[in-house]
Structure formats: structure tokens, C-alpha cells
One Martini backbone bead per residue (centre of mass of N, CA, C, O) as a GRO file, in nm:
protein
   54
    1UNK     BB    1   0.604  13.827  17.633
    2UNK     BB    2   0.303  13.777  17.493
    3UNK     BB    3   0.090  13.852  17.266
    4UNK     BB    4  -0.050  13.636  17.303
    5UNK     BB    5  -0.302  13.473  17.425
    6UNK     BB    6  -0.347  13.163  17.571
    7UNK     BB    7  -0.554  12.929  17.544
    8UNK     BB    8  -0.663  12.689  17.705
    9UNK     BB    9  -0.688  12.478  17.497
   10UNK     BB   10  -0.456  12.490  17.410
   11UNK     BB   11  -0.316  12.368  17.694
   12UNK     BB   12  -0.473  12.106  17.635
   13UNK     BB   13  -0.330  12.014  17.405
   14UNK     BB   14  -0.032  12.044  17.502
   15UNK     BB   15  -0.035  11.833  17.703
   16UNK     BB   16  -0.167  11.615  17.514
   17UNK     BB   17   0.077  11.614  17.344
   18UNK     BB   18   0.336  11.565  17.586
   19UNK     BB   19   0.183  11.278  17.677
   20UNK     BB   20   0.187  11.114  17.387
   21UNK     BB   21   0.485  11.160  17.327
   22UNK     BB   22   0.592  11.014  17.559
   23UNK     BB   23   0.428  10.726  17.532
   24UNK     BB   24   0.556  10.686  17.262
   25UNK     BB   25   0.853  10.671  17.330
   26UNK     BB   26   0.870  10.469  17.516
   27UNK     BB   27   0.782  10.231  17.349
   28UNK     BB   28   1.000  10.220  17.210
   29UNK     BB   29   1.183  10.161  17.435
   30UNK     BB   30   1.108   9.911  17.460
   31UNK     BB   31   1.125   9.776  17.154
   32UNK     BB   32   1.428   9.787  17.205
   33UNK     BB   33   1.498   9.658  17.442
   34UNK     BB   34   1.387   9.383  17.366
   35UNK     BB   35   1.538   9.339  17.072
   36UNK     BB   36   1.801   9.358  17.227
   37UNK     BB   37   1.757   9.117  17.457
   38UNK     BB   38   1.723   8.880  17.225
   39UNK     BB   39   1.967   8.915  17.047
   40UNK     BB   40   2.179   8.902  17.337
   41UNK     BB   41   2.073   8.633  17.357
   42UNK     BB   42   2.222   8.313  17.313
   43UNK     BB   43   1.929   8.148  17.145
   44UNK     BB   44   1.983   8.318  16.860
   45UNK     BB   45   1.888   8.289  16.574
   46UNK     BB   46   1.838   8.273  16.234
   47UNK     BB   47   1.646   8.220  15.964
   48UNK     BB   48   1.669   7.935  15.705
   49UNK     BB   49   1.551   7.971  15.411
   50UNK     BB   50   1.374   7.695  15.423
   51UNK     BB   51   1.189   7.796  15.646
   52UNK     BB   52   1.070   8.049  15.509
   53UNK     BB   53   0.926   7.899  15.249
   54UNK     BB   54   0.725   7.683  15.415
   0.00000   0.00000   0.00000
């Protein structure tokens, strides 16, 4: 049992920022797996110190 009854404004944002966390958790998510596809595709060189400095 809760000392404190939690307001509703609570409840909507304590949603709202579990909905936040999530899509943010995905997008890294994402972001990981894409540069992992790219890293282990055979195709992938770093590119040679003259290419960046030019």
C-alpha cells in the first residue's frame, strides 16, 4: 500500500516517459545493428590517412 495516493499527471507522465525510454532504447537498437551490418559486410575498408586529409 502507497503512503501517497499518485496523481493521475503522474500516471501520464511516468507512461509517457516509459513510452520515451523505449523508443530511445529501439533507435540505439537500430543504430547498432546497422553498424554491425555494415562492419561484417565484406566491403568495408577504413579509409587511408591521404583520402581524409584531402
Amino acid at each position: 500500500m502507497a503512503l501517497k495516493v499518485e496523481h493521475e499527471i503522474h500516471q501520464r507522465r511516468k507512461g509517457r516517459n516509459v513510452g520515451v525510454g523505449l523508443m530511445l532504447g529501439a533507435f540505439v537498437v537500430l543504430v547498432l545493428a546497422l553498424t554491425f551490418t555494415k562492419i561484417t559486410s565484406g566491403d568495408f575498408e577504413l579509409p587511408k590517412a591521404n583520402e581524409i586529409s584531402q
